[in-house]
Structure formats: C-alpha cells, structure tokens
Residue, then its C-alpha position, 0 to 999 in steps of 0.5 A: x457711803x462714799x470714800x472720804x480721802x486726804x493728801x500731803x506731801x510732795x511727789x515726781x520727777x525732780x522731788x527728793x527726800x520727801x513723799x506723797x501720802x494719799x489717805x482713803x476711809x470708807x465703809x468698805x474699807x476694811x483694816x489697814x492696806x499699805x500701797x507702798x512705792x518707794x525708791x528705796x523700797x528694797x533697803x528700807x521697805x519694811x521700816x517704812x511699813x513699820x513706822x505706818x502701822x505704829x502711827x495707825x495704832x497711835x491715831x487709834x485708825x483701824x480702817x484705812x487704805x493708805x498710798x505712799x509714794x516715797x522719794x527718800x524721805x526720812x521718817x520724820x518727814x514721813x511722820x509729817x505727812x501722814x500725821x497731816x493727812x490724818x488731820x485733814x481726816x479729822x481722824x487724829x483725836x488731838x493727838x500728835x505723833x512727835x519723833x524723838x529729840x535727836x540732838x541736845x539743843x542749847x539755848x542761844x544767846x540775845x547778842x549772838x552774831x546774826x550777819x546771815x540768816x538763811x530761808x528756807x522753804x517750810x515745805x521743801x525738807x530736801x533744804x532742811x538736811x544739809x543747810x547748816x554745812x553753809x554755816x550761816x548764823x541762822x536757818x529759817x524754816x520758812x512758814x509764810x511766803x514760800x509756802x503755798x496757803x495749801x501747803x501751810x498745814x503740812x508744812x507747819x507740822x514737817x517744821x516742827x517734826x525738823x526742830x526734833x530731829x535735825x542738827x542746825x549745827x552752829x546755826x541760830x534755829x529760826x522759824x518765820x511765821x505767817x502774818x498774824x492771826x494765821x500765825x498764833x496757829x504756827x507758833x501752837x506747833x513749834x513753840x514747845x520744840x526749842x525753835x531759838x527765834x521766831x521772825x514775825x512778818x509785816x509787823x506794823x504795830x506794838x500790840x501785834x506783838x504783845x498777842x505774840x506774847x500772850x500767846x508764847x506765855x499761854x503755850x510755854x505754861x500748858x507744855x512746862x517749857x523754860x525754852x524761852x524764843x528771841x523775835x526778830x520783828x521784820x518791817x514790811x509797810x509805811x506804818x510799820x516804819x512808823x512805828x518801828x521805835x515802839x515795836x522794838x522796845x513791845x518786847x524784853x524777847x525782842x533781840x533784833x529788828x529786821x526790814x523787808x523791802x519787797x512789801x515796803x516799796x509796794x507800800x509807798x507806791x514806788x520800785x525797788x532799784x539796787x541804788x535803794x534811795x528809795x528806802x533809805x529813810x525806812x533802813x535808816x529809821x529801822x537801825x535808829x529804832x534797834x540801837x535805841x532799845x539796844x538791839x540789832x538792826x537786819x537788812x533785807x535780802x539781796x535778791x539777785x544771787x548771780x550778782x555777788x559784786x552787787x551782793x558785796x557793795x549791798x552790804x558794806x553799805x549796810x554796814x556803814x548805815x550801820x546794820x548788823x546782819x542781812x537776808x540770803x536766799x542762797x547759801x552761795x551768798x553766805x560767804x560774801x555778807x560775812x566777809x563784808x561785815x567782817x571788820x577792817x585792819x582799821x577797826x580792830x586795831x581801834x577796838x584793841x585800843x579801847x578794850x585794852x583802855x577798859x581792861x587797865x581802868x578795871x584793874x585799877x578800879x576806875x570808874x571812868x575809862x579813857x583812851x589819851x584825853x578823850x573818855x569812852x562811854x559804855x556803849x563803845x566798849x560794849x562795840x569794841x568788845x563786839x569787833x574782837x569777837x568777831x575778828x576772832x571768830x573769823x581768823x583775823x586775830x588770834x586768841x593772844x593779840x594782847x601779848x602782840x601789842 
C-alpha cells in the first residue's frame, strides 16, 4: 500500500509563530515517529513532543510518521495544524482537539462603539498575537478573502483554536465568513466559541441571512450555547445596494451594516477613485438603510496605508454622510479614524445641552423634552447620549462636565 500523506501549516524564512505539519500512514509505518525541527527546540522541545503524543492518543492514531517544522508556534496553533492535517486524513473520528478557554469572555453590547475594526488574515496567527495592543474597537479573523481556497480548512480551525485562547483585550472579537454556502461550514467551527459578531460577506438578499439564522440557532441548540453573535451584513454588489433596507431589518441580530467598495464598483462596471462619486449613491443607501432599522452604518476601508491625510479626509467625509465607523487593514490607521470620528468642541457642547434638557424633564416627570422653543425627539437624545460617551471615552471631557456647566 502506498503512503497516504497531509500537510497544514505555513513554514520558511520570513514565517514566525506557526509550524508545518507533514502527516504520513501507511503499512509500513509502524507506531508514533515524531520528526521535530524547531527554533525553540532546546526550551520547549519536550512539551511540543507531549502535546503530539497526547493528540495521538485523542485521535486514537496508533501508526503514523509526523514531521513538524516549528517557527514559534503556540500550542494552539499547533493544535490547529495538526488536528487539520488529521482530518484531511480522515483519521479525526469527528473528534475535535478544543484548547482549554484561557480568558473569561463577556458578551458585547448591540450599541457598542464600532469606529474601526481591524482584519486580520485567518491564516497568519503571527497577527492574532499582538493586534489588540493597537486598541481597535474590533478584530476580524478573517476567513474569506485573505485566505487562499487551500488554506480555508486550516485556516477555519486555527480561528476557532484563537477564539479559545487569545485576549482581544477590549477589542469586539469578530470573525468574517466566507460567502455563502461555504460559510454555513465557518460558522460549525466558531459558532460554539463565544465570537461577538460575525461580518458575512456579499450579502444581496434577506433570505441569505435568514440561512445564517437557521443555521445559528441549529449550532447554538446542538452545543447549549446562550453565547448569542451580532452580524455585521457587508454590501458588495448592485442588487445588494438594492436591497440593503430589507437585509437590515432580516435579523433582530443585526446591529450594523457595512459596504465593501472593492466588489461594488466591479459590479457596476466602473473604477473606484479616492474622490468616491462613484459610490455615493450606494454609501448613502447603506446609512439610510441602517438608521431606518436603528443600526449602525460601516464605511469600507481605505485602501492605501501611507496615505494617512487621505485616510483623515476619508473619513470626516464618512462622518458627515454619516457613517459611524470605517475598515482598516492596518493598525497605524486606527488612531486617525477615531480621531476623525471623535466629536467636535461644537458637537459636544450640543449633546451637553440636550442631555442636561432630558435629565431636568425626567426629574420633573415631563413626558416632552425641550431645549428653549424647540422639543427634542427621542432619537436625538438617544445621539446625544452617543456623543458624550464617546468624548468620554476619548478624554475630551471628564466624568464630572455637569458640575462644569
């Protein structure tokens, strides 16, 4: 019989914190051989060796010859490639090799701040480690584009071993889908592993995510999971434009809707240029859609990352069409978009007025708030309250501006 073989993993020169896994069976493979070549080798030789021998014993593999190449990697990217090439053996009996859960996680909130949210490339864990020290609102593990289809299946299992183990800090732990039906696949591996919100790509109709749904509630029943996921909707093409006002509202999980300009301009037949009239009908459709259904609108990201005056302009304008958050692909461009979203001297000084307004009408039990002759309806309140959270979150008042006025 010949000798059947699988690989996982990334390895050479410029590869860190990851590994190569080469599985080999056979019959004349006989017991476990562990071929081991690690940079680390001396200090963590042995519980490398330990941790392959106990995922034998798992897996129930008795005869196997296993190379591992290691540039650093941590045993939960270990765990990953090894478990994925044991699948592509179909040596896994179902089984799955889960890493014990490393941080208490706690739910995140529908109207959290979402001003920057971070992608990171699902099959590259040398960017998992140290992304959220960049303090974005959120991290992607990015499953869809900057996976290569080869790459999709270990890269499934190398997030899903990362939502287990890594601290996201204060950032939104997100995980982008690949488009559907591949996607059903992702979310069978990271749906019972707390992931805050899942972005699902080139949405175009209402009924795509109603199978997102069916599918969420199939996984969360089968795993006696409450750990519920937001959606963040990103619209790629004409007809999703089209349709954006009823994808909003498919979903009570839906907390905001994003647009991706890239696939949206090769839609229509035309170039995206960094003026953008090209795509100004489509952003504007996309936050009418979002504040109609109460949700928050995301721009696309900004794809140059040397030009951060671009970047800067890119997103006041945003702002003003009234978006409230945008891409990056970078963390240097973290700091820029929440400064341009950040409010003005003007705005907050506004939302001081209106929120003291609704603060006194409550005291004296006034159904109707009013600020001079003019009344103030409840979703401006709801906008104000919005702005001072944020400039409190970002230093530009402090928690006792009340007695300051």
């Amino acid at each position: 019989m010949s000798i059947k073989q699988a690989e996982a993993g990334n390895m050479g020169d410029k590869v860190r914190s990851d590994c190569r896994v080469l599985l080999k069976t056979g019959d004349k493979i006989k017991g476990i051989k562990l071929n081991l070549e690690s940079k680390v080798k001396a200090l963590y030789g042995e519980s490398i060796k330990k941790l392959v021998f106990e995922m034998m014993e798992f897996f129930e593999i008795e005869d196997i010859e296993i190379d591992l190449f290691d540039s650093g990697a941590l045993p939960f990217v270990i765990m990953a490639r090894i478990e994925t090439a044991v699948k592509k053996l179909g040596l896994d009996k179902g089984k799955k090799y889960l890493p014990e859960w490393q941080y208490e996680f706690s739910k995140s909130d529908r109207d959290r701040f979402r001003r920057s949210r971070l992608y990171l490339p699902g099959d590259q864990p040398k960017f998992f480690l140290n992304a959220a020290i960049h303090k974005p609102d959120g991290l992607i593990l990015d499953l869809e584009d900057s996976v290569a289809p080869p790459a999709k299946d270990s890269a499934r299992i190398l997030v899903r071993n990362s939502l287990r183990t890594i601290d996201f800090m204060s950032a939104e732990r997100m995980v982008r889908i690949n488009q559907l039906p591949l996607g059903l696949k992702d979310l069978e591996e990271i749906i019972p592993h707390r992931v805050d919100l899942i972005l699902i790509p080139k949405v175009e109709y209402p009924e795509q995510i109603k199978d997102i749904d069916e599918k969420i509630d199939q996984l969360l029943k089968e795993n006696s999971e409450t750990f519920d996921p937001f959606y963040m909707p990103i619209i790629e093409s004409a007809a999703g434009i089209m349709n954006a006002y009823d994808i909003a509202k498919s979903s009570k999980r839906i907390v905001a809707l994003a647009i991706g300009l890239e696939d949206y301009t090769a839609d229509i037949g035309t170039q995206r240029t960094k003026e953008g009239r090209e795509s100004f009908f489509a952003r504007s459709v996309i936050v009418n859609a979002a504040k109609a259904v109460g949700i928050q609108a995301i721009d696309t990201v900004f794809s140059d990352v040397t030009d951060m005056d671009g970047l800067k302009e890119s997103v006041l304008e945003a702002k003003s069409l009234g978006f409230d958050g945008k891409g990056c692909i970078h963390p240097r461009q973290i700091r820029i978009i929440h400064e341009a979203f950040a409010p003005t001297d003007k705005e907050i000084d506004k939302a001081k007025k209106i929120v003291l307004a609704f603060e006194d009408a409550e005291k004296k039990g006034l159904g109707v708030v009013s600020l001079g002759s003019k009344m103030i309806d409840p979703p401006v309140v709801k906008r104000a309250l919005r702005i001072i959270n944020l400039a409190l979150r970002e230093g530009l008042i402090n928690e006792n501006w009340r007695e300051k006025l």
